[in-house]
C-alpha positions as CSV (number, residue, x, y, z in Angstrom):
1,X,-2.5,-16.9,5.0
2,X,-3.6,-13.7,4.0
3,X,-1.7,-10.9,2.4
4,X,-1.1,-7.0,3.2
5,X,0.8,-5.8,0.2
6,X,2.7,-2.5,-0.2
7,X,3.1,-1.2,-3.9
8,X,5.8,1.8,-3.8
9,X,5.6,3.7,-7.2
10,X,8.0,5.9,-8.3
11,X,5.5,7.8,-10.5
12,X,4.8,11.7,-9.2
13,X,1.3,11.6,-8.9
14,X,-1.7,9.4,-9.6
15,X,-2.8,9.7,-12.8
16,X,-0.6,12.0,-14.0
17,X,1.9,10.8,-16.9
18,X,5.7,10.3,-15.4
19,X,7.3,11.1,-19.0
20,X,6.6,15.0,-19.3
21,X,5.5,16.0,-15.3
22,X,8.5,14.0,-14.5
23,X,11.2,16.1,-16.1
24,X,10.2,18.8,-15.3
25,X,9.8,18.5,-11.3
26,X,13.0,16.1,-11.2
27,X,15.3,18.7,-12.5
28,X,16.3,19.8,-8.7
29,X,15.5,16.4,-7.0
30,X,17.0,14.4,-9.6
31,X,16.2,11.1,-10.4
32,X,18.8,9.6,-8.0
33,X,17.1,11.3,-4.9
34,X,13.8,9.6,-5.9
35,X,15.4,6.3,-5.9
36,X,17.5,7.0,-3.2
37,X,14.5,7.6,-1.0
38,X,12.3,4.5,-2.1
39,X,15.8,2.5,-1.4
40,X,15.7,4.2,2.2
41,X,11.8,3.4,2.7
42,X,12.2,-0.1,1.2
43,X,14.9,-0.7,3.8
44,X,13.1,0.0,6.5
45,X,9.4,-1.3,5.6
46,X,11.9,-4.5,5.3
47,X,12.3,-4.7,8.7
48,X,8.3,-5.3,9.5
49,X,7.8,-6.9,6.7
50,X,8.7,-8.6,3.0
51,X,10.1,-6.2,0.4
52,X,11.4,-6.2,-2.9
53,X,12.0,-4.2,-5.6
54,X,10.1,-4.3,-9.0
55,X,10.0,-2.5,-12.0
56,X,7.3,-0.7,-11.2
57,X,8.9,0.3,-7.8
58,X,9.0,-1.7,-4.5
59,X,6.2,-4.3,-3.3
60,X,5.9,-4.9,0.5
61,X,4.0,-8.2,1.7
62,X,2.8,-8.3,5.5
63,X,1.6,-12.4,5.2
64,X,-0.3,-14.1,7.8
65,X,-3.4,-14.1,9.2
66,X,-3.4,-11.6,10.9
67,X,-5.2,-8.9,8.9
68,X,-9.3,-9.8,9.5
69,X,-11.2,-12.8,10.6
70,X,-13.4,-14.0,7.5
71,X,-16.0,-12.0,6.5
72,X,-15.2,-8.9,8.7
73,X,-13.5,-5.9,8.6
74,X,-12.3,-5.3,12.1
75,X,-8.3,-5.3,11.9
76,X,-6.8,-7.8,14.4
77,X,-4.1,-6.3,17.0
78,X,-1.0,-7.5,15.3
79,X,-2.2,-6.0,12.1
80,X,-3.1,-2.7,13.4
81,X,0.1,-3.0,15.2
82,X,2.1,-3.3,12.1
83,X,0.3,-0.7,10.6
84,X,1.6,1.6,13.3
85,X,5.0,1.0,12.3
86,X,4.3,1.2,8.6
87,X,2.4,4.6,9.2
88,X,5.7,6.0,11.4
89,X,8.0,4.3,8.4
90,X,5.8,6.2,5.9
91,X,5.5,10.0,7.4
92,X,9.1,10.6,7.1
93,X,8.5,10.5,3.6
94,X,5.9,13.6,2.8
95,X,6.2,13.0,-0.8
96,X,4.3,9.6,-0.6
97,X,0.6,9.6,-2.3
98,X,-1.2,6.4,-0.9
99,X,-3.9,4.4,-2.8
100,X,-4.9,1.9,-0.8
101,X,-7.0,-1.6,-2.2
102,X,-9.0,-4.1,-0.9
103,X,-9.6,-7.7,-2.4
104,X,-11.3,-10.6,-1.4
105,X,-11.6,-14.0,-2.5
106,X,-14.4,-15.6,-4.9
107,X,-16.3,-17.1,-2.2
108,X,-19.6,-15.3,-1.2
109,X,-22.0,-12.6,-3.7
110,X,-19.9,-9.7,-5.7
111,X,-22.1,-7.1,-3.9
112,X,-20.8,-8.8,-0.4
113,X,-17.7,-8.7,-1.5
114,X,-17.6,-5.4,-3.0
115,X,-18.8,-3.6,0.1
116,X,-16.3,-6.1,2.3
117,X,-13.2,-4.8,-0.1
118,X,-13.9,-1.4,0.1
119,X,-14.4,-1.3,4.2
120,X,-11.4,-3.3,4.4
121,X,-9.5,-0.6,2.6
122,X,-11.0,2.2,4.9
123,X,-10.2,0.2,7.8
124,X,-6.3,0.0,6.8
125,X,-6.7,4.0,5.9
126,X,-8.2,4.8,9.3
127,X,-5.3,3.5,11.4
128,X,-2.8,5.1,9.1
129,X,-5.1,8.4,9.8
130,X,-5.1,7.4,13.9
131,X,-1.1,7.1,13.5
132,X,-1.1,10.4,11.8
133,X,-0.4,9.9,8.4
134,X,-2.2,12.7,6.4
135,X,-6.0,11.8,5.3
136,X,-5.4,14.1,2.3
137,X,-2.9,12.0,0.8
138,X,-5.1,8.3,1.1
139,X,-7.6,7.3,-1.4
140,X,-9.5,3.8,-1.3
141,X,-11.1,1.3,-3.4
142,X,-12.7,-1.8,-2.9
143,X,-12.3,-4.4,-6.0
144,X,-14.2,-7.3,-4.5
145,X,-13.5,-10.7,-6.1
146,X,-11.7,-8.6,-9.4
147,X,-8.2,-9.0,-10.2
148,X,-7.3,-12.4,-8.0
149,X,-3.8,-13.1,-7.9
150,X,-4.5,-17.3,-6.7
151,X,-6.5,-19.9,-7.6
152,X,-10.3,-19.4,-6.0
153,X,-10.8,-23.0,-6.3
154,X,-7.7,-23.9,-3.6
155,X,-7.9,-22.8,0.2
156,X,-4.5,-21.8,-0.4
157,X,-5.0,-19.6,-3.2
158,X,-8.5,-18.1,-1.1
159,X,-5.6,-16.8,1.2
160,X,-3.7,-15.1,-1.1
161,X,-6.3,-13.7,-2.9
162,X,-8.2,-11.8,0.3
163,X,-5.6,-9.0,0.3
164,X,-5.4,-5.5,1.1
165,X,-2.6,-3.5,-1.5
166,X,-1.2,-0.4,-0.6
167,X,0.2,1.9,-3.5
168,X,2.6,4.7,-2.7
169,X,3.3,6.9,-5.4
170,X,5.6,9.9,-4.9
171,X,5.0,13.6,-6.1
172,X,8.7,14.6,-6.6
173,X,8.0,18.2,-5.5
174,X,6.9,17.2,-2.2
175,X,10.6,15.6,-1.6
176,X,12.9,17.5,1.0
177,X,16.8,17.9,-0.1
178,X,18.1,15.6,2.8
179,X,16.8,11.8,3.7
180,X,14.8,11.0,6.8
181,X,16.9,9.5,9.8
């Protein structure tokens, strides 16, 4: 089994500190409007695939494997076809700021893996590009064997730990009054 994951953020911007950007963008949107939003995305990435709600914001897990045959970075159909619905989920929200993974297991060199990571990532940022979601708003990185979330030593935990991770942060002033239908 292999893992897509989707990490919604409710920070404004990468790497910019939520505590003092945060109050001052928010005073029009309100704090309510951001969460109301990442409800309203949650819900519907829910219908394609696993979500839940952390402190950190919402996590989305596509599970199967479905994403890429060993050792390649070709997307199979049903993943690409998910992706499609993820993308159209995620451009009725123009305030979303993607960051998008890649992981692989421990099996195999670090420099293998490393380049495998990183083209898995770009793969998963090309179809959101193809689907239309803006290319502006999508960076990627490739971690390699770093930062498992299994056991390497289990087939099981192999599975788990070859994962692509999707991070949406929001910049607040990019958020429309009204939510997306």
């Amino acid at each position: 089994m292999k893992y897509l994951s989707f990490i919604l953020v409710p920070a404004l911007f990468l790497g910019i500190s939520c505590s003092s950007h945060y109050n001052k963008t928010l005073k029009g949107n309100g704090l309510s409007t951001i969460e109301n939003r990442m409800d309203k995305q949650a819900r519907e990435l829910d219908k394609i695939a696993d979500t839940k709600r952390t402190e950190k914001g919402l996590i989305t897990t596509l599970n199967g494997d479905t994403l890429f045959d060993t050792g390649k970075t070709e997307l199979k159909s049903e993943a690409k076809d998910n992706l499609q619905k993820i993308a159209d989920i995620m451009k009725k929200y123009p305030e979303n700021i993607l960051t998008i993974r890649g992981y692989t297991d421990a099996t195999g060199p670090d420099s293998i893996n490393d380049i495998l990571s990183e083209r898995r990532a770009s793969a998963v940022k090309e179809i959101l590009i193809q689907n239309n979601f803006p290319s502006t708003t999508i960076k990627t990185i490739g971690y390699g064997e770093d930062y498992p979330i299994a056991d390497n030593t289990t087939k099981k935990g192999r599975l788990q730990n070859r994962r692509i991770e999707i991070e949406i942060a929001m910049d607040a002033s990019r958020i429309t009054d009204s939510l997306p239908k």
